[in-house]
C-alpha positions in Angstrom: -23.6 11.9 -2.6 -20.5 14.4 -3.4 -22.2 17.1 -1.9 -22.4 15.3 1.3 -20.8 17.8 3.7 -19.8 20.0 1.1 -19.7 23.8 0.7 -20.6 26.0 -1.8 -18.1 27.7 -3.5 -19.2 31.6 -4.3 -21.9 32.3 -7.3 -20.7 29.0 -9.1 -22.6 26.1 -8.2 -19.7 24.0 -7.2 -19.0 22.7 -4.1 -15.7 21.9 -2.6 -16.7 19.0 -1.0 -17.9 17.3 -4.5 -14.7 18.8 -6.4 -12.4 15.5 -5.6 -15.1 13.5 -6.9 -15.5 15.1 -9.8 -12.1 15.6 -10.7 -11.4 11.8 -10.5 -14.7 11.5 -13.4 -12.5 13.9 -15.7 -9.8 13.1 -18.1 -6.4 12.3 -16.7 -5.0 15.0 -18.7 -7.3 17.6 -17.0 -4.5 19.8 -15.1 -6.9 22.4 -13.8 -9.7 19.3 -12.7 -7.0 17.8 -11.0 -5.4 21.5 -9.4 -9.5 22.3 -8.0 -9.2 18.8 -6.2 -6.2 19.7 -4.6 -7.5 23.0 -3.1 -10.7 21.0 -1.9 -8.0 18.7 -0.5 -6.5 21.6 1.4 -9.7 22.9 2.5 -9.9 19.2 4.4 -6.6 19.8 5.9 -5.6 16.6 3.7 -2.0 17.8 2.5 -0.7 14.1 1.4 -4.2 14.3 -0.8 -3.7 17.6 -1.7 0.3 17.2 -2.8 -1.2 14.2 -5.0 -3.4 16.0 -6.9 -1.2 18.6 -7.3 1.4 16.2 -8.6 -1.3 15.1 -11.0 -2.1 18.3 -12.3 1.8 19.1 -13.2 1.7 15.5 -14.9 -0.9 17.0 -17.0 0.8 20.4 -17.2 4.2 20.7 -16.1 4.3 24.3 -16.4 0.9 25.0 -14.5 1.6 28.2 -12.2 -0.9 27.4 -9.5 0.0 24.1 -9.0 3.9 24.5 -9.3 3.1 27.2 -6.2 1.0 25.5 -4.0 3.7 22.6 -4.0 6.1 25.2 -3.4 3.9 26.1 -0.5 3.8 22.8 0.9 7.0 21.9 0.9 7.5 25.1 2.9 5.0 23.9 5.6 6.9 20.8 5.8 10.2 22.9 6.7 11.8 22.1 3.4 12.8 25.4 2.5 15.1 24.4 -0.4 12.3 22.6 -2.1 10.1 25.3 -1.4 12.6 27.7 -3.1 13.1 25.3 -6.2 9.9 25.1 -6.6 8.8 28.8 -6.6 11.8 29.6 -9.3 10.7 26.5 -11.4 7.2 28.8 -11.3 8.4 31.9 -12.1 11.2 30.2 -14.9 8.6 28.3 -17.0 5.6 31.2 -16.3 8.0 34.6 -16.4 4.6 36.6 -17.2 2.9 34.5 -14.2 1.7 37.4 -11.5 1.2 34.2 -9.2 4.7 32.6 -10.0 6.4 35.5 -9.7 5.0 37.1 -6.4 5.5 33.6 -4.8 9.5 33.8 -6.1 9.3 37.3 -4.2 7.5 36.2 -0.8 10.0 33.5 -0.9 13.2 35.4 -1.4 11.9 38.2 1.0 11.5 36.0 3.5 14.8 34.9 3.4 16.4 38.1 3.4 16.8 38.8 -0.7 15.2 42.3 -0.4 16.5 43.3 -3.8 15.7 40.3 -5.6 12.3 40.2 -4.2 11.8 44.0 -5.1 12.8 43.4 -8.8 10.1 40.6 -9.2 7.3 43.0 -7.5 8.7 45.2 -9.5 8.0 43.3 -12.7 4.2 42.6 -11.3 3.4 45.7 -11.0 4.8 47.4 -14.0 2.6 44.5 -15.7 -0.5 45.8 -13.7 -0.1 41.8 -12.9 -0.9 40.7 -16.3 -4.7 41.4 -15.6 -4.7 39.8 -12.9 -5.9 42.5 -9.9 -5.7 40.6 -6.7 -1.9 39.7 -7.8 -1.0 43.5 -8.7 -2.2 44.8 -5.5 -0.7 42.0 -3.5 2.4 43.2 -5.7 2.1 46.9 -4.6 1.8 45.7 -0.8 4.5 43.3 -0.6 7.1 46.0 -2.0 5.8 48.2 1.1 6.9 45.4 3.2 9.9 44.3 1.6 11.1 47.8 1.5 10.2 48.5 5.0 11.7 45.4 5.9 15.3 46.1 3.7 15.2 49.5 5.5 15.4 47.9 9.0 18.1 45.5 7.7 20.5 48.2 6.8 19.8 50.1 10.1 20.7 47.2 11.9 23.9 46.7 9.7 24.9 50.2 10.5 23.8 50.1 14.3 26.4 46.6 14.1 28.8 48.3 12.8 28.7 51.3 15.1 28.8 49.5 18.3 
């Protein structure tokens, strides 16, 4: 069965277990079908799965926010950090009103260091109130609290540097 091990998945009757499955009964074409198997592909800890799907949901969908992030993400966790930060602009560039795409393009930058770049992106997520989306806009809101804290130590250090 495809619920064989599966779990459910909140209030809506699917299972993650059965979502691969089901995905592979769906039209080709079906970018979000094919995006849902790739998170049930992560769920298994199967990233080579999971990066397939994903490629055949932006096959489907080139533009397709989720999936364009979660690649992103991947190649991250691989230690490609180049691909990881072409694919978080590629995101936010085809999906500029994308609270997802364009938080990722901040995490990304603010990890490396890009404090103001990564503020101005927030920035634009939370003057949008996240385009509706809630969980984005207040991971928007918390992010600039960290990035800011985060640029404030920088430039301490800098001066401290430069003071010694």
């Amino acid at each position: 069965s495809d619920l064989a091990g599966a779990r459910p998945l909140g209030s809506s009757g699917l299972y993650l277990g059965g979502l691969a499955a089901a995905a592979e009964r769906v039209d080709a074409g079906d970018a979000d079908a094919a995006y849902m198997a790739a998170l049930s592909a992560a769920e298994r800890g199967d990233a080579a799965a999971e990066l397939a799907w994903l490629e055949r949901s932006l096959k489907a969908s080139p533009t397709h926010a989720k999936a364009l992030v979660n690649r992103a993400v991947l190649h991250g966790e691989a230690g490609d950090l180049a691909a990881e930060l072409a694919c978080n602009r590629a995101a936010a560039d085809a999906n500029p009103n994308s609270a997802v795409a364009l938080n990722a393009l901040a995490s990304c930058l603010g990890m490396r260091g890009d404090c103001d770049a990564a503020l101005e992106l927030f920035g634009r997520v939370a003057a949008a109130k996240g385009w509706g989306d809630a969980e984005e806009f207040g991971r928007a809101e918390q992010l600039t609290g960290v990035v800011e804290r985060m640029k404030k130590r920088m430039v301490e250090q800098r001066r401290q540097q430069g003071g010694a």
